[in-house]
C-alpha positions as CSV (number, residue, x, y, z in Angstrom):
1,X,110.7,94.5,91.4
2,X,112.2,91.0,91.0
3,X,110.2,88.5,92.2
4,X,111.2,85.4,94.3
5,X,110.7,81.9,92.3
6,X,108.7,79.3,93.8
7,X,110.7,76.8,96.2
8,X,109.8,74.7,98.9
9,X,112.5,75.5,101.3
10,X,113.1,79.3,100.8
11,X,116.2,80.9,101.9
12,X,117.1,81.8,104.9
13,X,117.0,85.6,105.2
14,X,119.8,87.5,108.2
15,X,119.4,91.2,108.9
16,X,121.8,93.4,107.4
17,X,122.1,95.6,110.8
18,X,120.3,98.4,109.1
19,X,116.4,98.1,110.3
20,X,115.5,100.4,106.9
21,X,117.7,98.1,104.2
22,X,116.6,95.1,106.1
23,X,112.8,96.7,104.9
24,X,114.0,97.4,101.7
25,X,115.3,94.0,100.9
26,X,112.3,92.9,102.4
27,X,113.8,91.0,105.4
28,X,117.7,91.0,104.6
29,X,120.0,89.0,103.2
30,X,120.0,85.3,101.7
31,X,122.6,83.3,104.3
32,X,125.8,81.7,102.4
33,X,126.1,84.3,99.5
34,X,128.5,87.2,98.2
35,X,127.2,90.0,98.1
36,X,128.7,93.5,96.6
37,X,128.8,96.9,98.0
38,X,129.6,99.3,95.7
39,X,130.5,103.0,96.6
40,X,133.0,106.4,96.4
41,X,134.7,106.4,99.7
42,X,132.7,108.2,102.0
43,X,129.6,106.7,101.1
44,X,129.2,104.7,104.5
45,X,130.5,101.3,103.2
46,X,132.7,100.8,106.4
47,X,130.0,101.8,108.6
48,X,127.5,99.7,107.1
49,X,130.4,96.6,107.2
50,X,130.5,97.1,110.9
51,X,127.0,97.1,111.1
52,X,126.3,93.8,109.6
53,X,128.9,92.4,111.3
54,X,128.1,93.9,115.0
55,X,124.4,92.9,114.1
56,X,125.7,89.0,113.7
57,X,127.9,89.7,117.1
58,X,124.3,90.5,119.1
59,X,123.0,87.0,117.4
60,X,126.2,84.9,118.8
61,X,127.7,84.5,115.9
62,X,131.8,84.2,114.7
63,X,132.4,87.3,112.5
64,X,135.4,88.5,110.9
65,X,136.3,91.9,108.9
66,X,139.1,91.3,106.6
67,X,141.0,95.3,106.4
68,X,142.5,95.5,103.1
69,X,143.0,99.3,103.3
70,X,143.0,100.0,106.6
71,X,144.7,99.3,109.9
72,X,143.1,97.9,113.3
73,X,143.5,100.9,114.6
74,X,141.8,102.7,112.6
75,X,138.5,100.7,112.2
76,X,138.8,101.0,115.8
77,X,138.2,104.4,116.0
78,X,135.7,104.3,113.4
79,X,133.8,102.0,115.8
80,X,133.9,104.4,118.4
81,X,133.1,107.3,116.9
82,X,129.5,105.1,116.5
83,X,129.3,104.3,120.2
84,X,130.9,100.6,119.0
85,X,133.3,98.4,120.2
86,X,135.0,95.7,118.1
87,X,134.7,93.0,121.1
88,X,133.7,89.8,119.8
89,X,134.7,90.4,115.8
90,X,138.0,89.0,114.7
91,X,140.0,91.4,112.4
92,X,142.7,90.6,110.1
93,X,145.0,93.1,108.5
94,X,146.8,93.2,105.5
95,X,147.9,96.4,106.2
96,X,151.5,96.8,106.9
97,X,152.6,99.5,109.8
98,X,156.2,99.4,111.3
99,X,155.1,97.8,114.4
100,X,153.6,94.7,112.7
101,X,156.5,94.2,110.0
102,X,158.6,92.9,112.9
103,X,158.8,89.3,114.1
104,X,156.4,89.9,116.8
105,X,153.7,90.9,114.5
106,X,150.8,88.8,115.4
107,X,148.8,89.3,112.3
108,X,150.4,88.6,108.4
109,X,151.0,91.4,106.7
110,X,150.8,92.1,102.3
111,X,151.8,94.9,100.4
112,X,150.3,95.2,96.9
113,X,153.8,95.6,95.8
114,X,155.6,92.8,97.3
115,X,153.2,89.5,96.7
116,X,150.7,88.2,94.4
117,X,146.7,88.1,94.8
118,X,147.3,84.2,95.1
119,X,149.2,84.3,98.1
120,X,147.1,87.2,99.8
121,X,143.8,85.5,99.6
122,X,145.4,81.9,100.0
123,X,146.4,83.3,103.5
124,X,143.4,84.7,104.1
125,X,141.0,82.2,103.4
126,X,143.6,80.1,105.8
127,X,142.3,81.9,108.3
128,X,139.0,81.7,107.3
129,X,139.2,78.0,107.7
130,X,140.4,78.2,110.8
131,X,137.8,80.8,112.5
132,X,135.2,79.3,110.6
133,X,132.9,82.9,110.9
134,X,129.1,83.2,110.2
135,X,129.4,86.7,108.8
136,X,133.1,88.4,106.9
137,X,133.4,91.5,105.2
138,X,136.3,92.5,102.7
139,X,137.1,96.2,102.9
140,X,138.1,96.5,100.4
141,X,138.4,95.3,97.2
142,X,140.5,98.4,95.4
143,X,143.8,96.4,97.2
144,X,143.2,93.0,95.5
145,X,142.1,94.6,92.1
146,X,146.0,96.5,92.0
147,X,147.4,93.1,93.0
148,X,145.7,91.0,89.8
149,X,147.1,93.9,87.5
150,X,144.9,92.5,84.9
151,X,141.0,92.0,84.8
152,X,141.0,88.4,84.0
153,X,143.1,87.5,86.8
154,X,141.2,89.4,89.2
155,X,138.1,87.5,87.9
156,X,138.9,84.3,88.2
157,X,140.3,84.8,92.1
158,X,137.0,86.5,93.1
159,X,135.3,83.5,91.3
160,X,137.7,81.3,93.4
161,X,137.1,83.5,96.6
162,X,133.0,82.9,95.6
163,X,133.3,79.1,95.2
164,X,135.1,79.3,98.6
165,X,132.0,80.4,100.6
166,X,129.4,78.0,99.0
167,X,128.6,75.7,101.4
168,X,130.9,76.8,103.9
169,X,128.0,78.6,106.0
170,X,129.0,82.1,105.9
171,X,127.7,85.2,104.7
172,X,130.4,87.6,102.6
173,X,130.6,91.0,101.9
174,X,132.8,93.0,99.6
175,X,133.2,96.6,100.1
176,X,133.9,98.6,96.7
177,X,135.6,101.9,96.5
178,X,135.4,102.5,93.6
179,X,139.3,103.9,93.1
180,X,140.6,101.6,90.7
181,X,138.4,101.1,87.5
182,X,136.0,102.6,88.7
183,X,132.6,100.9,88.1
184,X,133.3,97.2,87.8
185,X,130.0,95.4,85.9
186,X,132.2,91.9,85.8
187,X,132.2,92.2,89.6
188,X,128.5,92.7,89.7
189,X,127.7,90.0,87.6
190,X,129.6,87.3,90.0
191,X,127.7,88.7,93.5
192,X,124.9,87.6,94.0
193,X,123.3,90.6,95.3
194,X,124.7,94.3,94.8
195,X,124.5,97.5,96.6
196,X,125.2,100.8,95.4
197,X,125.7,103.8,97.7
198,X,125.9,107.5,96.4
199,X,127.2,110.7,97.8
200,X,125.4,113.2,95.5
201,X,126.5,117.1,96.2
202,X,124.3,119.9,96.4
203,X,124.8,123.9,96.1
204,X,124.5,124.7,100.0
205,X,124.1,122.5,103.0
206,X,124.7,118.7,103.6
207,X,125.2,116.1,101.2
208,X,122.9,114.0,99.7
209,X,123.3,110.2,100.1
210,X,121.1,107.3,99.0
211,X,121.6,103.8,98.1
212,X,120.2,101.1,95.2
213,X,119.7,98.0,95.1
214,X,121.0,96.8,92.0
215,X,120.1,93.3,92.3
216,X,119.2,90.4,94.1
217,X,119.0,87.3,93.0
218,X,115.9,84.8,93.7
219,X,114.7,87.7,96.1
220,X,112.4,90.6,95.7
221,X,113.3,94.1,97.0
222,X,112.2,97.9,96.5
223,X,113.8,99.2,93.2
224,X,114.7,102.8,93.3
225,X,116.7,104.8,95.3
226,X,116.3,105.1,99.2
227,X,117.5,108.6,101.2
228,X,120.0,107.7,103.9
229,X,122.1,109.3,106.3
230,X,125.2,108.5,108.4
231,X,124.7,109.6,112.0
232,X,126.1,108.2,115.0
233,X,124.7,105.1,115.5
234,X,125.4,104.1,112.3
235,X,123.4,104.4,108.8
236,X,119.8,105.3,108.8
237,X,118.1,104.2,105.5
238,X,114.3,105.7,104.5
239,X,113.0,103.4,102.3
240,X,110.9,104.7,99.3
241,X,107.9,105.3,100.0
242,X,105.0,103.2,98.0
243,X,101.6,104.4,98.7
244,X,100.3,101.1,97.0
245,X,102.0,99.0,100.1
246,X,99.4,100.8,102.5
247,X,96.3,100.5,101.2
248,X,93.4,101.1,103.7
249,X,89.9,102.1,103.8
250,X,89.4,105.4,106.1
251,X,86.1,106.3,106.5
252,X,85.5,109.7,104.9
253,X,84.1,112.7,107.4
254,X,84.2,116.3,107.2
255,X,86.9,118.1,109.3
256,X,86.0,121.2,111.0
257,X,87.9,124.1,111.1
258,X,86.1,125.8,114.2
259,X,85.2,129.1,112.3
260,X,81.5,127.8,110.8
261,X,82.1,130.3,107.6
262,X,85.0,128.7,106.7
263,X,83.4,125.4,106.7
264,X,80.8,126.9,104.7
265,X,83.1,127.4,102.3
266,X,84.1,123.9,101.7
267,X,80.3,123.0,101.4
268,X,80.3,122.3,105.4
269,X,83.9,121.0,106.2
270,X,87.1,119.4,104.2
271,X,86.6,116.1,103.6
272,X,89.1,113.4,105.9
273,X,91.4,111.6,103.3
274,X,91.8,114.7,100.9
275,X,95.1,116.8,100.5
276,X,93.8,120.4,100.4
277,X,96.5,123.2,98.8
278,X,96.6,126.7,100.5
279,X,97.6,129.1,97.7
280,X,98.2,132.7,97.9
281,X,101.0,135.1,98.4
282,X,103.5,135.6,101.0
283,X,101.8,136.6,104.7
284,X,98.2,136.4,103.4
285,X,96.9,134.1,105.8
286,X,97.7,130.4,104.7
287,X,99.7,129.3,107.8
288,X,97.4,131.0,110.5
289,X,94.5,129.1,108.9
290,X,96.3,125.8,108.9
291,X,96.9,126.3,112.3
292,X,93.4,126.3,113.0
293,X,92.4,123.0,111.9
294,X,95.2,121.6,113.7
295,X,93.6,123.0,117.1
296,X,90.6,121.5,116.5
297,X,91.5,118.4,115.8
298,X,94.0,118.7,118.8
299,X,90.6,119.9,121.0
300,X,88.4,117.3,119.6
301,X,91.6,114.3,121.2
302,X,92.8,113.9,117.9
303,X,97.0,113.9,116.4
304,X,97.7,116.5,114.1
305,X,101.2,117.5,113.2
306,X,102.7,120.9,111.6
307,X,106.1,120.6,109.7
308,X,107.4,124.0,109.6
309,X,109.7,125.2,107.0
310,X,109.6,128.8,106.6
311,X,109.3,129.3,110.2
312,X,111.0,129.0,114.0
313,X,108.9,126.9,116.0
314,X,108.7,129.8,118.7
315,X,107.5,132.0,115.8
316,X,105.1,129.9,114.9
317,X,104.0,129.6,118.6
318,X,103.8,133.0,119.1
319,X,101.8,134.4,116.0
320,X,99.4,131.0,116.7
321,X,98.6,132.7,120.3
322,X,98.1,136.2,119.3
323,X,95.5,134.9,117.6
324,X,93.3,132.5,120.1
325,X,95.1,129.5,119.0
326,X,96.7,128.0,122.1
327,X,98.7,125.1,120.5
328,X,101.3,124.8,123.6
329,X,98.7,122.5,126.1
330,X,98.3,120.2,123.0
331,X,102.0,120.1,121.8
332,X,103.0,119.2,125.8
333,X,100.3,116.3,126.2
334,X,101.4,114.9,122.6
335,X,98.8,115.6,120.2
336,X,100.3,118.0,118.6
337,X,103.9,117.6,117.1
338,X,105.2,121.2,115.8
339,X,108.7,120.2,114.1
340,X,110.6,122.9,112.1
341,X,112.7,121.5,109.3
342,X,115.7,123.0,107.8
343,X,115.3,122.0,103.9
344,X,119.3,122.1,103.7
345,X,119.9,119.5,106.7
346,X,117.6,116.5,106.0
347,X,116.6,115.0,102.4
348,X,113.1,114.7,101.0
349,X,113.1,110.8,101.6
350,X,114.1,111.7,105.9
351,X,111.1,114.3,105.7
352,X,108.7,111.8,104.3
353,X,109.7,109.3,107.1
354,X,109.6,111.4,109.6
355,X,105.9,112.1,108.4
356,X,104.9,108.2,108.0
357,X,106.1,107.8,111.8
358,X,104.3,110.6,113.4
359,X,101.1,109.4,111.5
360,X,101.5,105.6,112.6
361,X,102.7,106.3,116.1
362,X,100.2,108.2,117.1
363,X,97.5,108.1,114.3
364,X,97.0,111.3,113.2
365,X,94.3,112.9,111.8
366,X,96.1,116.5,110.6
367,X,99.0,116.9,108.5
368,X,100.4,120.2,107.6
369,X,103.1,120.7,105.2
370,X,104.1,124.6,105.4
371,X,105.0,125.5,102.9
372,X,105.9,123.2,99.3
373,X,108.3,126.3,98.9
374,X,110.9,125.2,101.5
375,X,110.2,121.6,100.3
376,X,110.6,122.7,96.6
377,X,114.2,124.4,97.6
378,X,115.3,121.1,98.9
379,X,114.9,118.9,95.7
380,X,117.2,118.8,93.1
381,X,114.7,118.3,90.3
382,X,111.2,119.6,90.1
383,X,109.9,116.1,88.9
384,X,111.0,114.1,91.3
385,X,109.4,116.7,93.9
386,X,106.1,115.5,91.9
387,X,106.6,111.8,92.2
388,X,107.7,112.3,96.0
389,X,104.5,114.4,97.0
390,X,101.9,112.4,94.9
391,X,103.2,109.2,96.8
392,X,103.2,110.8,99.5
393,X,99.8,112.3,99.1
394,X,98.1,109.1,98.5
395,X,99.6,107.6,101.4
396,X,98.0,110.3,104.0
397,X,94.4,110.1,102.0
398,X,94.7,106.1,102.2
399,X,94.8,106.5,106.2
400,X,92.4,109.4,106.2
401,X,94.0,112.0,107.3
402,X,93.6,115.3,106.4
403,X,96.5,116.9,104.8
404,X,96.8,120.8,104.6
405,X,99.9,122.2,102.0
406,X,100.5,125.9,101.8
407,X,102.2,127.1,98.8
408,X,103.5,130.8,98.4
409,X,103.0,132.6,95.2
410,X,105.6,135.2,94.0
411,X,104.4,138.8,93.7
412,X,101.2,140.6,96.2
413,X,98.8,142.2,93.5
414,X,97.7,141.3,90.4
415,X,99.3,138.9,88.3
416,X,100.6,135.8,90.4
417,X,103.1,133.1,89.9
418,X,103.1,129.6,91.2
419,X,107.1,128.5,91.9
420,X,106.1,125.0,90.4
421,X,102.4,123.9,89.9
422,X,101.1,121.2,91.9
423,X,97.6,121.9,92.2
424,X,96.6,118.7,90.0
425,X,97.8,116.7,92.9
426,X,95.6,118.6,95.4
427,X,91.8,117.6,96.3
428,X,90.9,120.9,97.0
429,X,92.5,124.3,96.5
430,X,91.5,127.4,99.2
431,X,92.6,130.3,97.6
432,X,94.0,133.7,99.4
433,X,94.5,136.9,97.5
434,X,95.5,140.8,98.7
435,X,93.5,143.3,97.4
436,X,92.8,147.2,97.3
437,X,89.5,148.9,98.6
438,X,89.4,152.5,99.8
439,X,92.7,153.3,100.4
440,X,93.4,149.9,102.8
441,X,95.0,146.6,102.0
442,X,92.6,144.0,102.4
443,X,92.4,139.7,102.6
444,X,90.0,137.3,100.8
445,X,90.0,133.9,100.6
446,X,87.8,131.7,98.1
447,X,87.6,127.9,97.4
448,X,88.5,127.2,94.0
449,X,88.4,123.9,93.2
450,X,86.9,120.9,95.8
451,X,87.0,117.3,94.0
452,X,84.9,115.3,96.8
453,X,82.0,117.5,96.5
454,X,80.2,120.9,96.3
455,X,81.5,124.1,97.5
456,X,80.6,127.3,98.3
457,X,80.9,129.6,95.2
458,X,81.4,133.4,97.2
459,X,84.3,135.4,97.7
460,X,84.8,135.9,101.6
461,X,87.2,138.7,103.0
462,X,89.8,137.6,105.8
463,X,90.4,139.7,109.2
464,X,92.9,138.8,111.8
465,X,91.2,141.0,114.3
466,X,90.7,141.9,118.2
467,X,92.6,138.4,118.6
468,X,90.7,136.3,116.3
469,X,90.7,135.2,112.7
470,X,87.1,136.4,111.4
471,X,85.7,135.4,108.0
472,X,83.1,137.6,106.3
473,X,80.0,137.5,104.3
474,X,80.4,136.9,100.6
475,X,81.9,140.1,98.7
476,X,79.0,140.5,96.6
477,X,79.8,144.5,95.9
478,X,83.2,143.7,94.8
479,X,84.8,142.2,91.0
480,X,87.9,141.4,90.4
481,X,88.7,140.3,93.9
482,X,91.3,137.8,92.9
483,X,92.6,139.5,90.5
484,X,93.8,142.1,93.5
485,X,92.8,145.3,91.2
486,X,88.8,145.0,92.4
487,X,86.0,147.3,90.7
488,X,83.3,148.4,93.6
489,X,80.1,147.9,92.2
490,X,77.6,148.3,94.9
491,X,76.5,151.1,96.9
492,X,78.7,152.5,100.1
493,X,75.8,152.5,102.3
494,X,75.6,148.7,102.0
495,X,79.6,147.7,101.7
496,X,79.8,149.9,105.5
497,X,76.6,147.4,107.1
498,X,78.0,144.5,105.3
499,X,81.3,145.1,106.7
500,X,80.1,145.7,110.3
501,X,78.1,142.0,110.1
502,X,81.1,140.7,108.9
503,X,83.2,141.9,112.4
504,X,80.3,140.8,114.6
């Protein structure tokens, strides 16, 4: 991160527009500079040009966009397409159209072709002059780099424009394509901050776009890249999150589940600022038990939220209720948010967001993530799904809050596999396994691992019974439980009265 150098009078910082770049360059941007957006087309430079333009509008301010590549008319209907209107900012084309090469045009008009990069930007910094504006962007720069024809030239006339703006009390952005050239370092080295926007492509559903900041002179800012869509509205950045930035101290509590045998098996409750992981196969129990801390946290007043990914949220709803948890009361007073996310519409960096402002909007006590798998599938790389959760983990435990992951394992019996293995990062595992005993498929569910304390060390079998979820005494005649191939070593008699305790 660069780091700001000591001065006396500081510069003055304007917001970009964009409330989530404004927080990752810690404010916005220093007044009276160049600054460089760089990005393929369709990376949301125009959008975020009209932004930071429209945002200077709001303050009273003269603003100008300077359309290299394309007409009025058309950043017009970009505009509108965000809900915009282009009242109040003064645009200037240089793009010719039949109606505007006639003597009544009312705006000069270039072609690339026709006049040199001299006379282009000597007539628009003319008008510059004369509109003296706050805020300009150049859109974009492709247009000027064919009219240099050679890098040198174009150097020295972006220098020029540079020199232009210093002192003149306006704040300039370039918008990039990227067309001609492609990447241009020289360019970068004369701005004095840069921008870099990215369209990456995935194998099914949307794009996926985020943004850099390259640099930033005299100013720190959040290095990395930051998810972002383009909605209407304009763009919505999620800044990186940095568990380091939110440092607090929670108290720590146990969390109870409302079923006093599975608190037994966490040594009386899961401890408040732990992640715990619930592993097993596919429709072992993992989501049902989930559900029940975030009941009790919903009947005890507290937030807890559920972030769905395998499942509709009237699925959910449904299996919750046949099963005496009655989330609906809680979801329609607002302690309960139940949001089902489709892994192939919104990026890992929106999904963390949308987590950090349930939690600080309504300070939540329960977060479940179910399941890792859906999250996995919307990665593009299994270590960066690391990096993402482990931040992501030690912002929740900083605030407290309880964090509940489910994590399905390929296969039912025997031999099972974990689709990437993230169990380091977890406080506490609860394990749920299948497994065969006289002729029936039955559930068991044993804490494995517990970091912030002692555990219960038994083997307890699972029921989802007469309503209920019911938890049993410790499987004392059984070996080989988690394995899912169990030897019965006690004596019938015994495994019958054990079982009957187990149902009362």
């Amino acid at each position: 991160m660069t780091r700001s150098p000591d001065s006396s009078q500081p510069p003055t910082i304007i917001s970009t527009g964009v409330t989530g770049l404004d927080d990752v360059l810690f404010g916005g941007l220093a007044r009276n500079h160049l600054f460089l957006v760089s990005g393929d087309p369709g990376t949301g430079k125009t959008t975020l040009g009209l932004q930071f333009l429209l945002e200077g509008v709001a303050r009273g301010e003269k603003v100008m966009y300077v359309a290299l590549s394309e007409s009025k008319a058309e950043l017009e209907e970009v505009a509108k397409s965000h809900g915009w209107t282009t009242a109040g900012m003064r645009v200037f084309e240089m793009v010719p159209t039949e109606e505007e090469l006639s003597p009544e045009a009312q705006y000069t008009v270039f072609h690339p072709a026709e006049v040199e990069l001299a006379d282009a930007l000597t007539s628009v910094l003319k008008e510059v002059d004369e509109e003296k504006p706050q805020r300009i962007v150049f859109d974009s720069l492709s247009e000027l780099r064919m009219l240099a024809r050679d890098a040198l030239r174009y150097r020295r006339q972006i220098l020029a424009l540079k020199r232009h703006f210093v002192g003149s009390n306006c704040t300039c952005l370039l918008l990039d394509d990227r067309t001609v050239g492609g990447e241009d370092q020289q360019l970068q080295s004369i701005a004095h901050g840069v921008i870099l926007l990215q369209s990456l492509d995935r194998n099914f559903g949307i794009k996926r776009r985020r943004l850099e900041v390259r640099k930033m002179r005299g100013a720190r800012f959040r290095e990395g890249f930051h998810d972002f869509t383009i909605r209407t509205g304009g763009l919505d950045v999620f800044p990186r999150l940095i568990a380091a930035e939110h440092r607090t101290k929670a108290p720590k509590r146990p969390v109870h589940s409302g079923i006093e045998a599975l608190d037994e098996l966490f040594g009386g409750g899961v401890d408040s600022g732990t992640t715990t992981l619930l592993l097993g196969p596919a429709g072992s129990g993992k989501s049902s038990v989930a559900a029940l801390y975030v009941h009790s946290a919903a009947e005890r007043g507290e937030a807890a939220a559920v972030f769905s990914f395998d499942e509709t949220t009237a699925t959910y709803l449904k299996r919750s209720r046949s099963l005496g948890i009655d989330l609906d009361q809680h979801i329609a007073a607002g302690r309960v948010l139940l949001q089902q996310v489709d892994p192939a519409e919104m990026s890992v960096g929106e999904f963390v967001a949308a987590i950090r402002t349930f939690v600080e909007m309504k300070d939540a006590r329960v977060v479940v993530i179910d399941s890792l798998n859906g999250l996995i599938n919307a990665m593009p790389g299994e270590d960066y799904l690391l990096l993402q959760m482990h931040e992501l983990f030690s912002y929740l435990n900083q605030h407290g809050i309880m964090t509940l992951c489910t994590l399905a394992q390929s296969g039912f019996m025997g031999r099972m596999r974990n689709p990437v293995d993230i169990s380091y990062l977890a406080d506490s595992v609860l394990m749920f396994r299948y497994f065969e005993s006289a002729g029936e498929v039955r559930q068991a569910l044993s804490v494995v691992k517990k970091r912030s304390g002692s555990h219960e060390r038994a083997i307890r079998e699972l029921r989802f019974t007469g309503g209920s979820i019911q938890i049993g005494a410790p499987l004392v005649d059984f070996e080989g439980v988690l394995t899912g191939t169990p030897r019965f070593a006690g004596n019938l008699s015994r495994r019958e009265d054990r079982g009957k305790a187990g149902a009362d």
